[in-house]
C-alpha positions, 0 to 999 in steps of 0.5 A: 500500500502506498506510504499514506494512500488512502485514494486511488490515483486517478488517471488525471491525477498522475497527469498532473504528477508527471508535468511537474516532475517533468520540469528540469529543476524538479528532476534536477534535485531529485536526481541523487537527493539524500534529504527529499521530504521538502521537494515532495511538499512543493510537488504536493503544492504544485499539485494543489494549484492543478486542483490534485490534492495529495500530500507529500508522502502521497506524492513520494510514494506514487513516485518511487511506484512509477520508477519501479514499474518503469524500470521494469518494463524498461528492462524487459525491452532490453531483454527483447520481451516488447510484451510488456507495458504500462500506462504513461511509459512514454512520460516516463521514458523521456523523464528517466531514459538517462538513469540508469536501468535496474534488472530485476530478477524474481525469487521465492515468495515475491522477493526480489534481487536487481542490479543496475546496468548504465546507459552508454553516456560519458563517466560524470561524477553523478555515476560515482559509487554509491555508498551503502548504509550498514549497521556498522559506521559511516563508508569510505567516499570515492577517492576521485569524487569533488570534495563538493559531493563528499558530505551529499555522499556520506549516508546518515540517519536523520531523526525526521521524516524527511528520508524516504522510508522505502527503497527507490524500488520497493523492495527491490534493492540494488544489491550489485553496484557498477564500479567505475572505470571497469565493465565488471560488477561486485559479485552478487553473491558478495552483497546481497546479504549486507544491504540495509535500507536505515529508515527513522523506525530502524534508528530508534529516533522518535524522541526530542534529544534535550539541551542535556541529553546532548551535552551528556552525549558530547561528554562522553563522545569526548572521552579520548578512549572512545574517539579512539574506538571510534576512529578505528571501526567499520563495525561499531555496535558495541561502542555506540552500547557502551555509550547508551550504558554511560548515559543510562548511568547518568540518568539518560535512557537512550538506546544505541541505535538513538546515540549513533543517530545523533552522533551522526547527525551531529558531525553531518551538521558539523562537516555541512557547515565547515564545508559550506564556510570553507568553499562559499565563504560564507560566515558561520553558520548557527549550529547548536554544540558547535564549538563542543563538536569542533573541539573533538573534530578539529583534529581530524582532517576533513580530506575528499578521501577519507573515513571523514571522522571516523577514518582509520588506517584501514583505508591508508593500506597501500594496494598499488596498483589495485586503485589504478585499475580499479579507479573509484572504489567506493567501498561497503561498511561491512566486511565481505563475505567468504562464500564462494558463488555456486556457479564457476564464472570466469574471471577477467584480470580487473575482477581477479584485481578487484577480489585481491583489494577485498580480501585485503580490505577483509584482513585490515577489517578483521584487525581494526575490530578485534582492536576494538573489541580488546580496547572495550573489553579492557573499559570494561574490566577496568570499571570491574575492578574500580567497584571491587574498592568501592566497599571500604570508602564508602563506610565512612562518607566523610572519608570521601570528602577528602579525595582530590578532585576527580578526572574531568566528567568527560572520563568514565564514571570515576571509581570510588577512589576518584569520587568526590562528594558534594554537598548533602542534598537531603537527609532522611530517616534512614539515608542521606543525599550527596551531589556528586560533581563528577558525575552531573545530573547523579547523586549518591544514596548512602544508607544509615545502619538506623530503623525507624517505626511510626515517624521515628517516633521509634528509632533504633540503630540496627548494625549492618541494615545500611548494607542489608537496605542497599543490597536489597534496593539494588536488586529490585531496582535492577530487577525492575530496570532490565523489565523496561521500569524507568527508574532513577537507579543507576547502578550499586556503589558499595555495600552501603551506597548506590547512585542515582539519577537526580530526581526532583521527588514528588512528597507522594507515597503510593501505597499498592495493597492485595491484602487488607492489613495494617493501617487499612483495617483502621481506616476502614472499620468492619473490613476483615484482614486478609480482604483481597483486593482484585485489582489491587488497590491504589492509596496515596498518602501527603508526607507531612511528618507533622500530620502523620501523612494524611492520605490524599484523594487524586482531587487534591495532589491534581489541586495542589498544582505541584510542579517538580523539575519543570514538570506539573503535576497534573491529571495525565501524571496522577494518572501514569503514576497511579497505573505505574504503581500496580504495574510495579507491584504485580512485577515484584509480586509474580517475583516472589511467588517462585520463593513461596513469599506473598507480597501483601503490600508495597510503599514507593516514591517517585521524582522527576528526573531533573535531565530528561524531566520524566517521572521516574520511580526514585528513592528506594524500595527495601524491607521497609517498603513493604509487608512480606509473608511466607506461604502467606503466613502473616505469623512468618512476617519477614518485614519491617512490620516485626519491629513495629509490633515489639512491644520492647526493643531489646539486643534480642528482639533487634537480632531477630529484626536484623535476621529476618531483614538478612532473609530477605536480602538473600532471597531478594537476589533470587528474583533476579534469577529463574529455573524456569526454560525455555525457547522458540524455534523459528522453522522457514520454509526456504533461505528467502524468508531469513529477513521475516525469521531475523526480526521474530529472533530480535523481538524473542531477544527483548523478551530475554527468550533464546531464539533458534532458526532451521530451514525445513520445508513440510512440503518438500521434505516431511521426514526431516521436519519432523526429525528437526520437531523430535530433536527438540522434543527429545531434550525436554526444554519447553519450545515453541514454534514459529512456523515461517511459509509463504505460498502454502503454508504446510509447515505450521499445520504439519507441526501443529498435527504431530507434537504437542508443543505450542505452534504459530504460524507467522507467514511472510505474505507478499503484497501479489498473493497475500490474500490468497496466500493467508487462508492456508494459515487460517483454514486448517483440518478438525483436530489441528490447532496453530493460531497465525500472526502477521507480526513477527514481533507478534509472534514472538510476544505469543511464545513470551505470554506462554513462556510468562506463565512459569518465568517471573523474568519473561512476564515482568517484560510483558507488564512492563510493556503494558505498562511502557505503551499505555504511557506513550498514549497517555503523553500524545494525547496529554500533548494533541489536547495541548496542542489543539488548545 
């Protein structure tokens, strides 16, 4: 379906279309254009005045639909098969006869493969190579190209939506591009599988980068250690994974995909700007973060031939004559392939020079990354040890007062010994606030060995419960974080001190009850303890130490018109943070379940993270958050509620205390562990589906659910399916399987009819035949039972809710999904009724 269609194109319409496209400046700038939403809002415009109202992705995409179709007649005239047609061929063809012609070659299930033959025109640098985006980092310009075209060469992801989203031809990708200056072609089978259209989705982008996100993101950019990783990689995941890990430390939640994005526009916008002042002479520009990009950049030459930033001596290999012969290389990001074509050709001398340069290229590759990996292993390694001498300083926080200052907050979070403390932020009952300096935007959460009952109307110094809070804090933290819970929780300090992102708090407890207890039975006469509340029930309560906390409706804290960290509260945040505390309490609540522990009732807090000004859960969650009972025993109270009902505090009597609070930091690190298995097996019927296969393997992966892939074909080969189903029914592992088939799909009926375990289908339906294709997913015969999705992440999400029943881990992403989307909603609609306002 076109990209925002909704309304056949008539024939008048695409008319109309064609005489705009037709005028030479038009053409002109959508001839090699990189950034083409804004030629696309004028055509909508010129459209407008002929009476044709369509909008710009509309426009967009009934363009790429008429290249595509017109390449392919086009080709199949060249190839002597005159059959075929099209309406507006002749338009086209006087538009579009001097680009190059693309052959189109079909395969299985509707996919095809094109490579691009050139009409007989003189070389221009319009037929330069084209570089190709990759998950790895930016490719290598050609060396003979103007330095006028380097930066309109170099590809990078944009977080608007003024890329095109789609193939120029659908998806049919050129996967074999012409090099210049020879009459040869890279081998098919040497590319195909290392194209990748990046499109806005794929970057992770969706969200503005605030003044501060950015500033972290150029902080640590700074860092000489990563520019150094940097500089020598083709491949650079893991670098950009280490940067997301930083910014997480600092209160920043951004994935890798999204830092590489910025990282990239940023130093696109830099070298734009340099280039325009250098060859027009115009005076500069305005560009945020300019002068902190410059100072990382300057030092690298912005030369036509190179990596630009992130060149290393990869490309400095000299390969003699291979540059002569070959002309303008322009070189793929990732590494070739090994595989050897399965049809012997013969090789001229230019194709023999061309396979020596890549097996050369491959080999300085291989190096420049397992540099790289060392170097990242050896940050990694370094930050291990830093926290193996984190214990004894913090024992004494006065201690640390005294360190000198530490390395600039560029470097790598310091280690305890380069720590230095600012002033205290804020003092509690049982903990005390430090700014930390070095690490802007995070403080330091040191607990007291004190216990308090009843506004500390009852106080007691109970050695050792600093470190039995904090060991208890960090793990429900940790638990709640790896389930996609924002949290200010940024990683365990020492045994009794953890940091965090600073936060803003909100004088708010919300208190999420299963069981009627407690406070409850006093504020509610006539209710039994041990009522069950199905859903739990939502309490919030106003600290205010000097009224014994009131409790608050949701009318009052919407009328108090709080405002923390540049965020008011108002309805929509009432609201996330009511549905929040359920969610929470249902996570830790399925977690406990597995250790025989009834999680009757649970107090937390939340802030507003002064950097990225979200609501985050903040504070602490330790055993005195909560109230928990053993095989939901109230007599075997493991929490705090044990030293509320001493009626003496006595040595003894605070023994006992400490040993059922030393329980339950032992077995809350059970909770960031499960004994339950389980797996899914994806089964494709052919190689061709591979693509549809990755993204259900990608999607088992957030889930934290290994994913296997086999090749099989029910059709073709029924025995060996149904070897493949015994090999995994026989280690008695619980799997699932996903069966992947176009066409007719057998795969998943044959399964579902000879094992028990569950299976879905996931057919990967062409836009031809999928109509037709589906019903062999839908229609199946009595005693048969595979439920079909469209979605790989879909599928993916069915094998998680089966998995979720028996693994705590599993089903806490699941919630916490729930929980992440109804947010999402809740903030569009909060700013759609803002914006019509």
């Amino acid at each position: 379906m076109e990209s925002g269609a909704g309304k056949h194109w008539t024939e008048e319409e695409v008319k109309a279309l064609l005489s705009v496209w037709s005028e030479k400046n038009i053409r002109k700038q959508l001839h090699g254009t990189l950034r083409n939403k804004g030629i696309f809002i004028y055509i909508a415009k010129r459209l407008q005045e002929l009476g044709v109202c369509r909008d710009w992705k509309q426009c967009r995409a009934k363009y790429k639909n008429l290249k595509y179709e017109y390449r392919t007649v086009k080709y199949a005239h060249n190839s002597g098969d005159v059959t075929k047609t099209m309406k507006f061929f002749h338009d086209l063809d006087a538009i579009l006869r001097y680009e190059p012609v693309t052959q189109l070659a079909a395969e299985e299930n509707g996919r095809c493969s094109a490579t691009e033959t050139q009409p007989n025109t003189s070389p221009t640098t319009e037929s330069t190579q084209e570089i190709l985006e990759d998950d790895g980092d930016f490719a290598s310009s050609t060396p003979a190209a103007p330095e006028a075209t380097q930066i309109k060469k170099e590809t990078i992801d944009i977080d608007d939506d003024s890329i095109s989203t789609t193939s120029e031809d659908r998806s049919c990708t050129p996967v074999a591009k012409r090099i210049v200056g020879t009459d040869n072609h890279i081998p098919l089978e040497e590319t195909q599988n290392h194209f990748k259209v990046i499109t806005v989705n794929d970057t992770g982008a969706g969200k503005h980068w605030s003044d501060n996100e950015v500033r972290a993101l150029i902080n640590i950019w700074s860092d000489e250690k990563i520019q150094q990783m940097l500089e020598g990689a083709t491949r650079n995941k893991e670098i950009f994974e280490e940067i997301a890990r930083r910014l997480m430390k600092r209160g920043i939640d951004r994935d890798w995909k999204q830092c590489r994005t910025k990282y990239k526009n940023l130093k696109y916008e830099y070298r734009a700007l340099q280039k325009e002042n250098e060859h027009l002479g115009n005076p500069r520009r305005k560009m945020r973060f300019y002068d902190e990009v410059d100072c990382i950049l300057r030092r690298q030459p912005l030369g036509p031939s190179g990596w630009g930033c992130e060149s290393s001596s990869l490309l400095s290999v000299s390969v003699g004559d291979i540059t002569a012969n070959t002309g303008s290389l322009g070189v793929k990001r990732k590494t070739w392939t090994d595989e050897v074509s399965p049809v012997p050709l013969k090789k001229s001398a230019s194709e023999n020079t061309i396979l020596h340069f890549q097996k050369l290229l491959t080999e300085r590759v291989h190096t420049v990354t397992e540099g790289k990996k060392l170097l990242l292993e050896r940050l990694c390694k370094q930050e291990e040890m830093q926290d193996l001498n984190r214990t004894q300083l913090y024992a004494d926080p006065s201690a640390i007062q005294q360190v000198p200052a530490a390395a600039p907050a560029a470097a790598m979070a310091p280690a305890a010994s380069d720590l230095k403390l600012g002033k205290k932020v804020n003092e509690g009952k049982t903990k005390e606030v430090y700014e930390l300096p070095d690490m802007p935007g995070c403080v330091l959460m040191q607990s007291k060995d004190q216990i308090t009952a009843g506004n500390a109307a009852r106080k007691d110094r109970m050695e050792g419960k600093a470190a039995i809070s904090n060991t208890t804090t960090s793990c429900v933290f940790q638990l709640l974080q790896e389930a996609g819970i924002k949290t200010a929780f940024v990683r365990k300090q020492s045994d009794t001190a953890f940091i965090a992102a600073h936060c803003e708090m909100i004088p708010i407890e919300w208190v999420c009850r299963r069981i009627a207890t407690g406070s409850f039975l006093k504020r509610n006469p006539g209710v039994k303890e041990g009522y069950k509340f199905y859903p739990p029930k939502i309490e919030m309560f106003y600290k205010d130490d000097a009224n014994n906390d009131p409790q608050w409706s949701e009318e009052q804290l919407i009328e108090a018109k709080f405002c923390f960290g540049g965020l008011t509260i108002g309805q929509t945040e009432v609201d996330i943070m009511a549905r929040s505390t359920q969610a929470i309490f249902e996570i830790l609540e399925k977690s406990w379940q597995p250790q025989n522990c009834t999680l009757v009732d649970l107090k937390i807090e939340f802030g507003v993270n002064i950097l990225t000004k979200e609501i985050v859960l903040a504070d602490v969650i330790d055993n005195d958050s909560w109230r928990l009972w053993p095989s939901g025993d109230r007599s075997q109270q493991k929490d705090k509620q044990s030293y509320r009902d001493l009626k003496e505090v006595t040595p003894e009597a605070l023994q006992m205390v400490k040993r059922n609070f030393e329980w339950v930091a032992e077995r809350v690190e059970l909770l960031l562990k499960t004994k339950s298995q389980g797996r899914v097996v994806v089964l494709m019927g052919s190689p061709s589906d591979l693509s549809h296969c990755e993204k259900i393997k990608k999607a088992c992966a957030t889930f934290g659910i290994p994913c296997e892939l086999r090749v099989t074909s029910a059709h073709k080969g029924p025995d060996e399916t149904l070897r493949i189903k015994a090999e995994y029914e026989g280690d008695g592992i619980p799997t699932v399987f996903v069966a992947v088939a176009g066409r007719s799909n057998g795969l998943g009926p044959v399964m579902s009819g000879n094992t028990a375990y569950p299976v879905v289908n996931c057919p990967p339906l062409s836009a031809d035949w999928g109509t037709q294709d589906v019903w062999s997913s839908l229609r199946l015969p009595s005693g048969l039972s595979c439920p079909t999705t469209l979605s790989p992440e879909g599928a993916a999400q069915f094998a998680a809710q089966i998995f979720g029943l028996n693994n705590h881990l599993v089903w806490a992403k699941l919630r916490s999904n729930m929980l992440n989307t109804w947010i999402s909603l809740k903030q569009a609609d909060k700013k759609l009724r803002e914006c019509t306002l």
